[in-house]
MDAnalysis code that builds the backbone (N, CA, C; Angstrom):
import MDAnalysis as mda
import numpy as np

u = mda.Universe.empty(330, n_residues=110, atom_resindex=np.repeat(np.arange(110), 3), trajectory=True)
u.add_TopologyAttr("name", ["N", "CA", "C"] * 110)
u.add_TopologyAttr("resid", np.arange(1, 111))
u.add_TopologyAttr("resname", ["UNK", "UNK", "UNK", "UNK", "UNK", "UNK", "UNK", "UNK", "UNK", "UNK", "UNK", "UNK", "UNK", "UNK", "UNK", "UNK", "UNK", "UNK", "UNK", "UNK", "UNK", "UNK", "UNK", "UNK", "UNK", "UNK", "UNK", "UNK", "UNK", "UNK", "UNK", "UNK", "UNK", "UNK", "UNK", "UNK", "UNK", "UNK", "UNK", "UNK", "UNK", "UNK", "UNK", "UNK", "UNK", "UNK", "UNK", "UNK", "UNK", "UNK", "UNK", "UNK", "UNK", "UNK", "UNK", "UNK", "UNK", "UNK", "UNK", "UNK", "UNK", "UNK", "UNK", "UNK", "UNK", "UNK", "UNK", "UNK", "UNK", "UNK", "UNK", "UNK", "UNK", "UNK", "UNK", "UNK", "UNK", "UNK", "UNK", "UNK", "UNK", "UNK", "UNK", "UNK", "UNK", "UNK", "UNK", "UNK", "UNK", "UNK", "UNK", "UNK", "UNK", "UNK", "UNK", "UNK", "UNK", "UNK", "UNK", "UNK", "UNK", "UNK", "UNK", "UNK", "UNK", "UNK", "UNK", "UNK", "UNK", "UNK"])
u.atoms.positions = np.array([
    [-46.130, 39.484, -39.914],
    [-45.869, 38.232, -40.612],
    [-45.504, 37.099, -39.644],
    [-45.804, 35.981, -40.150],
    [-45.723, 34.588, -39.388],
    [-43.939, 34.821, -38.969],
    [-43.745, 34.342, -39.893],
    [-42.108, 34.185, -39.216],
    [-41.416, 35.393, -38.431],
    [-41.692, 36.820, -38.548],
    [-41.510, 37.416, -37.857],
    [-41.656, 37.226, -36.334],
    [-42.872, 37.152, -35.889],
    [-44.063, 37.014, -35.140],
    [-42.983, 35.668, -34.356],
    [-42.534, 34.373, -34.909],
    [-42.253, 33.449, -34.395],
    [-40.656, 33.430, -33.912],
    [-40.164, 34.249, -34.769],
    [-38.185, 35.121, -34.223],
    [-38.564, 35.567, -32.818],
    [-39.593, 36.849, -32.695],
    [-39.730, 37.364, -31.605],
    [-40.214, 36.254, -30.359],
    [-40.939, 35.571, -30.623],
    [-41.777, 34.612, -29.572],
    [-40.002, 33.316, -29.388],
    [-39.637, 33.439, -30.439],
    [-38.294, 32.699, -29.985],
    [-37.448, 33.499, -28.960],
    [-37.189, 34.638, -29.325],
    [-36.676, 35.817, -28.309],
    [-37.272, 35.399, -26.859],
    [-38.893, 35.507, -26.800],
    [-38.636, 35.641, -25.431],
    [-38.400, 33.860, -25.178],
    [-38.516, 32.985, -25.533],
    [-38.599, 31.438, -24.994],
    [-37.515, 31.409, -24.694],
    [-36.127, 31.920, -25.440],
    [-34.217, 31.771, -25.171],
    [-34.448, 32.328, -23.685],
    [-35.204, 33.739, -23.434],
    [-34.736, 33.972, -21.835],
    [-35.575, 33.193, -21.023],
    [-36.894, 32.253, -21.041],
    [-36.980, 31.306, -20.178],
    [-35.840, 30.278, -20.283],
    [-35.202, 29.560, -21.272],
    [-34.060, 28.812, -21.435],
    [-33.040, 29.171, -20.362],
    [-32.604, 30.687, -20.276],
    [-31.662, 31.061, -19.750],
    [-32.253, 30.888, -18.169],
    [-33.353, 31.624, -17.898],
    [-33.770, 31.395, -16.511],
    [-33.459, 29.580, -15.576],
    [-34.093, 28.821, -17.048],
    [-34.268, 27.554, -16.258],
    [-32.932, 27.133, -16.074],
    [-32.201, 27.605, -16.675],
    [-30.434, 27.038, -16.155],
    [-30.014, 27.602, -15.265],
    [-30.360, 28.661, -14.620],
    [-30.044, 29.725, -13.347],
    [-30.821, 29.075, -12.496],
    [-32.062, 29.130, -12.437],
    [-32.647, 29.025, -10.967],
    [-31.927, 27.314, -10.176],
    [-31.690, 26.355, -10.624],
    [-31.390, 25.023, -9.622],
    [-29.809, 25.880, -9.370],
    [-28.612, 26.748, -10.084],
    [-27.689, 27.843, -9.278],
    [-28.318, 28.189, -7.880],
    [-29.683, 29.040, -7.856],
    [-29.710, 29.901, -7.025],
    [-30.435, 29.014, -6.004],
    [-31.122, 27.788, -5.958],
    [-31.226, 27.006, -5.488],
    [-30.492, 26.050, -4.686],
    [-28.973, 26.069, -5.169],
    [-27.871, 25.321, -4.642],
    [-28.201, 24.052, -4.719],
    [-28.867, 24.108, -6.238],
    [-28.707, 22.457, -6.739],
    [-28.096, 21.973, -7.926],
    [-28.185, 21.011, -8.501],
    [-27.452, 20.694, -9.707],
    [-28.412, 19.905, -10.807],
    [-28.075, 20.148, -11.781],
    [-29.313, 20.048, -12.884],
    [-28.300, 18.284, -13.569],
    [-29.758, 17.532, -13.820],
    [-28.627, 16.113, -14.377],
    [-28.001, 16.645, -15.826],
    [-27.243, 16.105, -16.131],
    [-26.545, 16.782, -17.166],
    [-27.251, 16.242, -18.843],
    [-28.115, 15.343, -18.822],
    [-29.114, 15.411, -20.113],
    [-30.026, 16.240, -19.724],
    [-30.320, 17.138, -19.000],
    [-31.703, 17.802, -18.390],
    [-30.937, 19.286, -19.144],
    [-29.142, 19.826, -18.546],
    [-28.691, 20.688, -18.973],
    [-28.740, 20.913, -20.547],
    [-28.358, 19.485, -21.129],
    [-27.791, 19.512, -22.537],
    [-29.470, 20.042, -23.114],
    [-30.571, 19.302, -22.826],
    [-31.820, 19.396, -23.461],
    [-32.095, 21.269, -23.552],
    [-31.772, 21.871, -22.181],
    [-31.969, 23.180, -22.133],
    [-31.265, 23.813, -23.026],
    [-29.951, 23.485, -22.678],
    [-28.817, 24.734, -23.655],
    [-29.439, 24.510, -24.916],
    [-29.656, 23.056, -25.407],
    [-30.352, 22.832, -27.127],
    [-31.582, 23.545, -27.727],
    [-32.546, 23.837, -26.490],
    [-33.566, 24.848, -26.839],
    [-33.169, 25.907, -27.033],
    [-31.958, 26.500, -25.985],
    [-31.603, 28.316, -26.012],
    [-30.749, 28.214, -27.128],
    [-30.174, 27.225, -27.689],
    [-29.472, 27.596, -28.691],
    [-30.519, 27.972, -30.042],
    [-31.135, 27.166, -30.125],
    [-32.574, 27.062, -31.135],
    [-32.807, 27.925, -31.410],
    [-33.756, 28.552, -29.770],
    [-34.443, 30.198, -29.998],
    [-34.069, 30.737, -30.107],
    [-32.324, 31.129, -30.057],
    [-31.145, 32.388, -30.049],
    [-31.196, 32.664, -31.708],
    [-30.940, 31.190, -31.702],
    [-30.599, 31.718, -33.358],
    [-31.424, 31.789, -34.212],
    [-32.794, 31.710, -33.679],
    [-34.149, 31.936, -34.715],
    [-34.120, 33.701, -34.623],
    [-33.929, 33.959, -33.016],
    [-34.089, 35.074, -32.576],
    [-32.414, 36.391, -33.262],
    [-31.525, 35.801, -33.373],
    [-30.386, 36.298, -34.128],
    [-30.671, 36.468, -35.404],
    [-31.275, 35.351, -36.293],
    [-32.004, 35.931, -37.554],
    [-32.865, 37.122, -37.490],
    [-33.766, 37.348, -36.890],
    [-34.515, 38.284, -37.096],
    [-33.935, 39.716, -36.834],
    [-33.387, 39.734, -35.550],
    [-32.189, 40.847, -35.263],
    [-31.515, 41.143, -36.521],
    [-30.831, 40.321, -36.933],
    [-29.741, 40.454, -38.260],
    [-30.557, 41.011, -39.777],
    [-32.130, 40.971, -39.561],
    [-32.761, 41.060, -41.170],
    [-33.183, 42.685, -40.707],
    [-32.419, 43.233, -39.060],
    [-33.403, 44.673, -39.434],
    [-32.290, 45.431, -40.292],
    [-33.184, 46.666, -40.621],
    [-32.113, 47.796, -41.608],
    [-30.874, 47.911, -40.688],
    [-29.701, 48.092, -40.796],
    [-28.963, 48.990, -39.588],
    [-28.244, 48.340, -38.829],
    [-28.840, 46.609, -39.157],
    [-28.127, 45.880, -38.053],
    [-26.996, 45.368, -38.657],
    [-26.160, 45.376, -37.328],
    [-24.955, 44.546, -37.975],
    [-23.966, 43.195, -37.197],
    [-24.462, 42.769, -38.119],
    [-24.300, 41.422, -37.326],
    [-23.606, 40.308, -37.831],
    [-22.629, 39.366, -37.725],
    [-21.362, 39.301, -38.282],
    [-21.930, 38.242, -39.630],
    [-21.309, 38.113, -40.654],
    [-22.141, 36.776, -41.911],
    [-21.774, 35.779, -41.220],
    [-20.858, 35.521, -40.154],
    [-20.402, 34.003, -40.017],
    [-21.814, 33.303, -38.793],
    [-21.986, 34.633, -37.926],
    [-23.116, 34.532, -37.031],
    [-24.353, 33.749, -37.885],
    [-25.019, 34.929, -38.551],
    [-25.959, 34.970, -39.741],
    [-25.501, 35.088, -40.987],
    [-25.688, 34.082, -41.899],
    [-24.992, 34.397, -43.375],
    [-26.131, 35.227, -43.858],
    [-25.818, 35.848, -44.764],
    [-26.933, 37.017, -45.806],
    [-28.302, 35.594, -45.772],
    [-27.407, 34.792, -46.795],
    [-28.738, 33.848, -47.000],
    [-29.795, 33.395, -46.012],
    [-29.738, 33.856, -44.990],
    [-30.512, 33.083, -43.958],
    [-31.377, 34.448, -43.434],
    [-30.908, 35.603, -44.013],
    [-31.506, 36.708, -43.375],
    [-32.757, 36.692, -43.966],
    [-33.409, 37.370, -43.315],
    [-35.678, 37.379, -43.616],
    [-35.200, 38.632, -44.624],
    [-35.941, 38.812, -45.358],
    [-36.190, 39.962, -46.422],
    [-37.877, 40.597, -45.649],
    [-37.333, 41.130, -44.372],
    [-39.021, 42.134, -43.990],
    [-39.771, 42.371, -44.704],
    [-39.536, 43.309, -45.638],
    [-40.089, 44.009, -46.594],
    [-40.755, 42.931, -47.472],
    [-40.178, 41.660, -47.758],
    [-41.058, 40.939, -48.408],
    [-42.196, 40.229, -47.944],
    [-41.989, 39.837, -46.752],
    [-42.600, 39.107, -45.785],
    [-44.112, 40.025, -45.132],
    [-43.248, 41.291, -45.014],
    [-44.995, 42.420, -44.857],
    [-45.783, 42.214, -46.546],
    [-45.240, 42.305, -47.116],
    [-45.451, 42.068, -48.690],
    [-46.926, 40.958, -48.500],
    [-45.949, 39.920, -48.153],
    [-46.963, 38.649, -48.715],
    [-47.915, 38.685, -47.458],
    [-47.664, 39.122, -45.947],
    [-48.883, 38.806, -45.279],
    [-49.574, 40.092, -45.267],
    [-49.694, 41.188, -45.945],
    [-50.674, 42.174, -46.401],
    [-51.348, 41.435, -47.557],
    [-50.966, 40.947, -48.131],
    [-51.515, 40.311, -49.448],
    [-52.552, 39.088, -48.806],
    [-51.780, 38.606, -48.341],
    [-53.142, 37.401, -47.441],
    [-54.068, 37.562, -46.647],
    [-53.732, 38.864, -46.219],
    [-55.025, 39.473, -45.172],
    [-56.137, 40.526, -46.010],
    [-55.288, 40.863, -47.473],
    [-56.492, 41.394, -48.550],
    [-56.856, 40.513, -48.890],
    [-56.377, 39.173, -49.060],
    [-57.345, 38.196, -49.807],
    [-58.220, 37.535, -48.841],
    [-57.623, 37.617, -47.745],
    [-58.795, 36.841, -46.788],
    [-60.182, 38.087, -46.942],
    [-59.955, 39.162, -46.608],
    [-61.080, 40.200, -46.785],
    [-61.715, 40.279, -48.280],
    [-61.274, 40.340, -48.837],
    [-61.993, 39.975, -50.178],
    [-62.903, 38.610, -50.458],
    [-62.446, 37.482, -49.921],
    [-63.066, 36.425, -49.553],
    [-64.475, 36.956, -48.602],
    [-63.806, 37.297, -47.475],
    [-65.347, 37.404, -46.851],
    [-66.378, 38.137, -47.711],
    [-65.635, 39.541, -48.344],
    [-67.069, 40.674, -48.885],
    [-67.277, 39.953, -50.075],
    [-66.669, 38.999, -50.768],
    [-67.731, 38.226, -51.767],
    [-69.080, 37.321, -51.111],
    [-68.495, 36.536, -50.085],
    [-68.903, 35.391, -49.926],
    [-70.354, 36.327, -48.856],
    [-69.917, 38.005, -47.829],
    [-71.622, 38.302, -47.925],
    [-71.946, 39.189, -49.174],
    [-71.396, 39.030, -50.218],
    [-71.769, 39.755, -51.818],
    [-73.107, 38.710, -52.197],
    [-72.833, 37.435, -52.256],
    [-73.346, 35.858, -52.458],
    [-74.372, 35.749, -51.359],
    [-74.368, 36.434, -50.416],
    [-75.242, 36.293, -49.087],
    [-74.880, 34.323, -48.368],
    [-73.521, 34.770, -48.486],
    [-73.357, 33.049, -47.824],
    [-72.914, 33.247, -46.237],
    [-73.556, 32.519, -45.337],
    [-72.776, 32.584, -44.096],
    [-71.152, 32.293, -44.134],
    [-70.622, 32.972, -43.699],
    [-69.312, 32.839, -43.378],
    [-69.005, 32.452, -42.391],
    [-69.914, 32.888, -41.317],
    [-69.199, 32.892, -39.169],
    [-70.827, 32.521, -39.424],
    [-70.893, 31.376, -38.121],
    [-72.282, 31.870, -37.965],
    [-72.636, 32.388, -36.556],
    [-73.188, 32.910, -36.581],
    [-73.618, 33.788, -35.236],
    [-74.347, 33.101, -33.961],
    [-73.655, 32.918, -32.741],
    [-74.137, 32.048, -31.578],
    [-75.251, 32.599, -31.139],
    [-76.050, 33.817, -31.918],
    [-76.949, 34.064, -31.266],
    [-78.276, 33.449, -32.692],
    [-78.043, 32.701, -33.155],
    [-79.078, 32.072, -33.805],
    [-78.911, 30.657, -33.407],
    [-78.353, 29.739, -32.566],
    [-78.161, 28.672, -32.239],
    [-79.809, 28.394, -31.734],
])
C-alpha cells in the first residue's frame, strides 16, 4: 500500500537527515543555523511519518502521547483497499482485451 510504502521511504530519508547533520561534525565545520533548522525539520517529518508506521505494527508498543491510536494506519485495511485496486486495475485490462481494445501499445508496431 501507498502509505505504507511512503512511512518506510520516510524511514530511510530521516537517516540521510541524520547523516547530513553529522558529516560538516566530521568535517570540522559548522552548518549556518537556518541550513540546521531546515534539516532537523525534515528528520523530524520523516521520523514521525516513519514512527507511525512502526506504531500501526501488531506487537508494537509505542507510547499514545508519541503516536495517538488515531493517527495509527489500520494495515489490514490499507492491504484491503490496495488488493482491491490492483483487482480492479486487472479486471480493467481483461475486459478492455475481452473488447479487443489496445490498452499498452506495443513499440514494436511503431
Amino acid at each position: 500500500p501507498q502509505a505504507i510504502g511512503r512511512s518506510l521511504i520516510d524511514g530511510l530519508v530521516s537517516n540521510v537527515y541524520v547523516i547530513s547533520l553529522r558529516q560538516p561534525e566530521i568535517q570540522q565545520r559548522r552548518l549556518a543555523p537556518w541550513r540546521s533548522l531546515a534539516i532537523l525539520e525534515g528528520w523530524l517529518k520523516t521520523m514521525k511519518s516513519y514512527l507511525r508506521f512502526l506504531a500501526s505494527l501488531p506487537g508494537a508498543e509505542v507510547p499514545e502521547d508519541l503516536v495517538p491510536a488515531s493517527d495509527r494506519m489500520d494495515i489490514a485495511e490499507l492491504t484491503r483497499q490496495a488488493e482491491a485496486a490492483e483487482a480492479r486495475f486487472h479486471q480493467s485490462i481483461a475486459e478492455a482485451k475481452a473488447a479487443s481494445v489496445t490498452v499498452y501499445r506495443s513499440s514494436t508496431h511503431d
